[in-house]
ZAGUMAR-664180 format. One record per atom (N, C-alpha, C, O): x, y, z; residue in three letters. Coordinates in Angstrom, 3 decimals. Example, Ala and Ser with C-alpha at 12.3 -4.5 7.8 and 13.67 -1.06 7.14 Angstrom:
# residues 2
PT        u        v        w residuo
PT   13.190   -5.690    7.800     ala
PT   12.300   -4.500    7.800     ala
PT   13.200   -3.300    7.800     ala
PT   14.236   -3.319    8.465     ala
PT   12.850   -2.250    7.080     ser
PT   13.670   -1.060    7.140     ser
PT   12.900    0.030    7.870     ser
PT   13.409    1.138    8.039     ser
***
This chain:
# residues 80
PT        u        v        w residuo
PT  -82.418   -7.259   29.554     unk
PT  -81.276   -6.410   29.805     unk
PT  -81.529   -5.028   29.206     unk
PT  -82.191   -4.660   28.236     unk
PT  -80.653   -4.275   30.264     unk
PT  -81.064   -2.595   29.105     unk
PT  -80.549   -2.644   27.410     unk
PT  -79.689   -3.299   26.821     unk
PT  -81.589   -1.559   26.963     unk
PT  -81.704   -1.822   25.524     unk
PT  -80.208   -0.509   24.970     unk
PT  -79.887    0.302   25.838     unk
PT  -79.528   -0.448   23.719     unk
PT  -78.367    0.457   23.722     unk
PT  -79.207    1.755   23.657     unk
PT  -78.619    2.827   23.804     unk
PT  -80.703    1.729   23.421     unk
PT  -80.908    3.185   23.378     unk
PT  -81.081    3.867   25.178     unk
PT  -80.987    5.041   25.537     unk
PT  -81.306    2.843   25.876     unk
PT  -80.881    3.183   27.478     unk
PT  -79.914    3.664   27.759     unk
PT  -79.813    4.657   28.480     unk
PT  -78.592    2.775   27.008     unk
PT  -77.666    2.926   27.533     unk
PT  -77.251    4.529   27.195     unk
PT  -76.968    5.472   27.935     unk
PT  -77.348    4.394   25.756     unk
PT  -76.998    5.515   24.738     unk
PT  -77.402    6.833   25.452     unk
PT  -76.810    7.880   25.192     unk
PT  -78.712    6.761   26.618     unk
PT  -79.178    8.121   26.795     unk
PT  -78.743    8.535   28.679     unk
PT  -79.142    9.511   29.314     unk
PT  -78.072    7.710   29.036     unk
PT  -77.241    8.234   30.207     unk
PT  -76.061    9.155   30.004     unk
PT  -75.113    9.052   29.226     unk
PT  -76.347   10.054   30.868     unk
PT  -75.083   10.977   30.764     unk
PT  -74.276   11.322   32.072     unk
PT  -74.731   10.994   33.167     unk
PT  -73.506   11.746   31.995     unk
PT  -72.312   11.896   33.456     unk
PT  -73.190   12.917   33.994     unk
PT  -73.833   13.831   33.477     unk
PT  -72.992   12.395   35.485     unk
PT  -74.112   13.219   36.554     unk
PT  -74.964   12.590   36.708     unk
PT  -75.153   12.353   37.901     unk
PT  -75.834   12.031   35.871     unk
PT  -77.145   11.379   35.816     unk
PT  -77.690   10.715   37.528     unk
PT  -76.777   10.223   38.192     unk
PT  -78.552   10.718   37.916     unk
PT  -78.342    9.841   38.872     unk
PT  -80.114    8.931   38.652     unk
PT  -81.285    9.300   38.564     unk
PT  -79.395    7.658   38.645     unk
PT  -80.327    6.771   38.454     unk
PT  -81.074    6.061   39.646     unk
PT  -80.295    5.486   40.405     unk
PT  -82.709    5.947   40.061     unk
PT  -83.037    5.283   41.129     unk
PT  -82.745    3.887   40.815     unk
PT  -81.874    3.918   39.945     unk
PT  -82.971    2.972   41.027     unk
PT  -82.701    1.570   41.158     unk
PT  -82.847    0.972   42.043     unk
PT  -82.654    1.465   43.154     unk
PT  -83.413   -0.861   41.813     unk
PT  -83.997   -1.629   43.240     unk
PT  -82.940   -2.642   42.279     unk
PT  -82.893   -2.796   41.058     unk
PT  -81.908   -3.410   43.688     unk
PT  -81.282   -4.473   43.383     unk
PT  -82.550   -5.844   42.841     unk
PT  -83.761   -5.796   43.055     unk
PT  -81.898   -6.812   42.217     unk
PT  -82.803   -7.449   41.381     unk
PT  -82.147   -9.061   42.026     unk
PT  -82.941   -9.874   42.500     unk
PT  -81.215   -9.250   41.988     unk
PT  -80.708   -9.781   42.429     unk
PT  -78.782   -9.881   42.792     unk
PT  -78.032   -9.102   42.203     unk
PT  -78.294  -10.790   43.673     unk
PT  -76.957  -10.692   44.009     unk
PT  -76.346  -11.845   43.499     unk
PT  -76.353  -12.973   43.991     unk
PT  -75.933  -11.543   42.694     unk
PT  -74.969  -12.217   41.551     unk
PT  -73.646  -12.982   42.167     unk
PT  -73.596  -12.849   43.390     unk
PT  -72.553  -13.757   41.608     unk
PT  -71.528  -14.061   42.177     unk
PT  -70.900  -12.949   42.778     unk
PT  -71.291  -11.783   42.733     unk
PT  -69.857  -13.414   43.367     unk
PT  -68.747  -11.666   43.982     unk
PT  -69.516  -10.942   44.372     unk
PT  -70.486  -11.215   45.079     unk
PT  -69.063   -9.497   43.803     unk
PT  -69.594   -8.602   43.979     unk
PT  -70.410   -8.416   42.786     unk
PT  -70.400   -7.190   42.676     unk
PT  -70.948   -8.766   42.047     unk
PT  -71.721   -8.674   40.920     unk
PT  -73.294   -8.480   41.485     unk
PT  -73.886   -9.427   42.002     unk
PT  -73.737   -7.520   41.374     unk
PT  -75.315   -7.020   41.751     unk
PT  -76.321   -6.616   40.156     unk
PT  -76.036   -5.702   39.381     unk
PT  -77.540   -7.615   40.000     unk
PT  -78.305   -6.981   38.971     unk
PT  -79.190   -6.164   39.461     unk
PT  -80.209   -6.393   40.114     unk
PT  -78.713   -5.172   39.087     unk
PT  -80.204   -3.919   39.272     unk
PT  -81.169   -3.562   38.459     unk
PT  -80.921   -3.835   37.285     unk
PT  -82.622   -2.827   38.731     unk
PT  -83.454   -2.579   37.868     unk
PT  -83.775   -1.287   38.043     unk
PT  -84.075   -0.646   39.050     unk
PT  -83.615   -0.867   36.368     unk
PT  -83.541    0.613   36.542     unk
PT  -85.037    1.254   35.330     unk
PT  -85.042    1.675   34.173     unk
PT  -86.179    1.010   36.426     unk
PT  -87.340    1.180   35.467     unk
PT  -87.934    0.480   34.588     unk
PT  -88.863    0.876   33.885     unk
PT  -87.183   -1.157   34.562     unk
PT  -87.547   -1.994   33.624     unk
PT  -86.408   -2.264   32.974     unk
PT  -86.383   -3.140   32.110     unk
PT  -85.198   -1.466   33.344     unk
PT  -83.890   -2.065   32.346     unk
PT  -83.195   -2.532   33.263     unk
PT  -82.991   -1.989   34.348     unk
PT  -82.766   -3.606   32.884     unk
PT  -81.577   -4.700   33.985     unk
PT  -80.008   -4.227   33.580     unk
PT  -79.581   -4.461   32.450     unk
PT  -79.336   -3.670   34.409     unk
PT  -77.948   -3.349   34.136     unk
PT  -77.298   -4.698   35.490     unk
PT  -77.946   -4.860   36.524     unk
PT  -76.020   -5.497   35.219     unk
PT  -75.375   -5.889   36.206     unk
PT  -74.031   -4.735   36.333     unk
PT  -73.355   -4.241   35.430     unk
PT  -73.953   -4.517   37.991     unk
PT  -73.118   -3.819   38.010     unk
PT  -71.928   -4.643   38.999     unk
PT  -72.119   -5.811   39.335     unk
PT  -70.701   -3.885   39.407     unk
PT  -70.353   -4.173   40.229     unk
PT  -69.962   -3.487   41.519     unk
PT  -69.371   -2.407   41.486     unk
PT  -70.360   -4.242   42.951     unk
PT  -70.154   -3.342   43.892     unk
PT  -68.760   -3.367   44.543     unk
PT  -68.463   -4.487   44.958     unk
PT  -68.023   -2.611   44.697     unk
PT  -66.941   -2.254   45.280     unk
PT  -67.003   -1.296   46.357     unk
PT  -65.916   -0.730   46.470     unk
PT  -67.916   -0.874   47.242     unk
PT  -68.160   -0.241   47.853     unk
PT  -67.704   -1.433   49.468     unk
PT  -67.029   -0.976   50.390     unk
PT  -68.117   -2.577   49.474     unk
PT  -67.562   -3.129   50.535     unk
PT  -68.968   -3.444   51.306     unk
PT  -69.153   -4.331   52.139     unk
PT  -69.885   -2.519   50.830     unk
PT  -71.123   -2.750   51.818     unk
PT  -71.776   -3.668   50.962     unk
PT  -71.589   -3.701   49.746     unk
PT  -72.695   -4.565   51.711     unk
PT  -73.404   -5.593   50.984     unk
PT  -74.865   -4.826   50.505     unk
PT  -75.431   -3.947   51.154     unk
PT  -75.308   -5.379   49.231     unk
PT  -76.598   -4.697   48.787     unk
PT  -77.684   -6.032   48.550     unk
PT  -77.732   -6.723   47.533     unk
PT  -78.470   -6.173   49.692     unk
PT  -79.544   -6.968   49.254     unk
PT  -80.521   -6.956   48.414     unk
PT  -80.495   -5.792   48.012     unk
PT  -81.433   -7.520   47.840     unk
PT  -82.683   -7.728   47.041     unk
PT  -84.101   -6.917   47.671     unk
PT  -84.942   -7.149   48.540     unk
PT  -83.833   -5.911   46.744     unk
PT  -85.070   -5.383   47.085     unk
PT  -84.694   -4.150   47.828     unk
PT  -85.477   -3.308   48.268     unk
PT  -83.233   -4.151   47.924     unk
PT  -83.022   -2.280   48.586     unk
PT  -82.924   -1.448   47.207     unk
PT  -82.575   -1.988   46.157     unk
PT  -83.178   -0.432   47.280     unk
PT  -83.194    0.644   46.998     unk
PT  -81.943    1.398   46.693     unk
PT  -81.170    1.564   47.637     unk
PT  -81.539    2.004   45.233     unk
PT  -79.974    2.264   45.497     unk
PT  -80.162    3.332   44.314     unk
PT  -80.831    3.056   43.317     unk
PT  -79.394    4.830   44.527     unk
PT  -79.306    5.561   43.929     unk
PT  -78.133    5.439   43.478     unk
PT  -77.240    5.500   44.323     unk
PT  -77.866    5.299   42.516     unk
PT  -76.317    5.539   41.250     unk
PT  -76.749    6.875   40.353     unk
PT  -77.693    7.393   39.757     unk
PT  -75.220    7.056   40.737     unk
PT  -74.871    8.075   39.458     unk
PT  -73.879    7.693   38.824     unk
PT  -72.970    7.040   39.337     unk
PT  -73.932    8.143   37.310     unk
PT  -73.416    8.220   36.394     unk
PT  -72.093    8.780   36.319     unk
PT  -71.938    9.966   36.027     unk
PT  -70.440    7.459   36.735     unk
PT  -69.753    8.617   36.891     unk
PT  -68.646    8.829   34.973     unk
PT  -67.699    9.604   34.838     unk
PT  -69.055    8.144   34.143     unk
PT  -68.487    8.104   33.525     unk
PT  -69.384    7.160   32.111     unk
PT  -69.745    5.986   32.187     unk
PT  -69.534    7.907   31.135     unk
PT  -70.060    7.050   29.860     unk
PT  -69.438    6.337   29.502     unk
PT  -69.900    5.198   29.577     unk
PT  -67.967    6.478   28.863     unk
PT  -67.374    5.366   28.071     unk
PT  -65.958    5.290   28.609     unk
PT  -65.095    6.071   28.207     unk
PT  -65.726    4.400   29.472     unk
PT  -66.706    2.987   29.553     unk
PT  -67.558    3.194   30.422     unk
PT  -67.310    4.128   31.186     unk
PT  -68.847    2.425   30.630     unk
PT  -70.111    2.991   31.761     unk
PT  -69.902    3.044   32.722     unk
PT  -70.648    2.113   33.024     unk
PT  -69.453    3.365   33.733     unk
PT  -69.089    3.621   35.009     unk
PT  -70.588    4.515   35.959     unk
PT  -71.363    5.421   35.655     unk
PT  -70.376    3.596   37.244     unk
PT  -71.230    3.918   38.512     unk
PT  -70.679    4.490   39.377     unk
PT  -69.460    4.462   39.206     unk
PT  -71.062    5.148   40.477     unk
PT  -70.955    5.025   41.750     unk
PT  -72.065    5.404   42.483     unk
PT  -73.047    5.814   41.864     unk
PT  -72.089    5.339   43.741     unk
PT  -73.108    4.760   44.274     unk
PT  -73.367    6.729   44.963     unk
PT  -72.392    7.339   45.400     unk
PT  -74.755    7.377   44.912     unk
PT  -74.721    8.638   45.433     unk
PT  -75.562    8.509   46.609     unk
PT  -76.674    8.074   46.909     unk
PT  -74.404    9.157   47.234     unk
PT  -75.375    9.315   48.921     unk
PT  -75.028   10.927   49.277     unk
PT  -73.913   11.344   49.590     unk
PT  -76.277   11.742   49.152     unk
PT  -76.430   12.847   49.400     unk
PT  -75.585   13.229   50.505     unk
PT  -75.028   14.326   50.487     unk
PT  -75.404   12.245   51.683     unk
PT  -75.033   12.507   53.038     unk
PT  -73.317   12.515   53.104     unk
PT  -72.724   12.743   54.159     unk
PT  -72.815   12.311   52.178     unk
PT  -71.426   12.062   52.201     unk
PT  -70.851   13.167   50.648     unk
PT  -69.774   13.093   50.057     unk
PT  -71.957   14.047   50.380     unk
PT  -71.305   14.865   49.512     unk
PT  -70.261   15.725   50.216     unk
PT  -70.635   16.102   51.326     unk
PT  -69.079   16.117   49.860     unk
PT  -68.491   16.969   50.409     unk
PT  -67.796   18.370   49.527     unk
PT  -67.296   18.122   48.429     unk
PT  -67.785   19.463   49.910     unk
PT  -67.900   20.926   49.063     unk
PT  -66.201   21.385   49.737     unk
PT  -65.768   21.346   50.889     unk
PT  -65.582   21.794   48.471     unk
PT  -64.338   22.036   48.631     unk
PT  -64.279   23.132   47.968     unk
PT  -64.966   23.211   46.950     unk
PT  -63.536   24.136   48.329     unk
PT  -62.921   25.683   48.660     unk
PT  -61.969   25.803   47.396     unk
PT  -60.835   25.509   47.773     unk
PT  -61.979   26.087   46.175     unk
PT  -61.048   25.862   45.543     unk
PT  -60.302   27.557   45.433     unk
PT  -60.841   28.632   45.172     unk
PT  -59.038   27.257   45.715     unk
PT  -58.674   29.186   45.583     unk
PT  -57.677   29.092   44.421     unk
PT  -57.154   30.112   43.972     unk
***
């Protein structure tokens, strides 16, 4: 499992590569992030098999919070 100095060195924004490791009960997915095993959970609705490929970012340190970044669905807002 990741070690606390892993954990300790993520920061908001971060975006982490990751290959699912395996699919856990529910929605419970273990991923591998360079050699550190985080289980996360998916709420996204889409299923994530073994062995895809999944970019997370960092949306929140404490408590650790994910979400899942897809370049293609960024969206840029006009703030006046």
């Amino acid at each position: 499992m990741a070690t606390q100095a892993f954990l300790k060195s993520l920061t908001k924004g971060q975006i982490l590569h990751s290959v699912v490791e395996e699919k856990q009960s529910g929605v419970d997915v273990l991923c591998n992030f360079q050699g550190s095993l985080l289980r996360i959970v998916n709420h996204t609705g889409q299923p994530m098999e073994k062995g895809q490929s999944v970019r997370l970012q960092v949306k929140c340190t404490d408590p650790l919070e994910f979400q899942i970044f897809d370049p293609n669905l960024i969206k840029f807002e006009r703030v006046i």
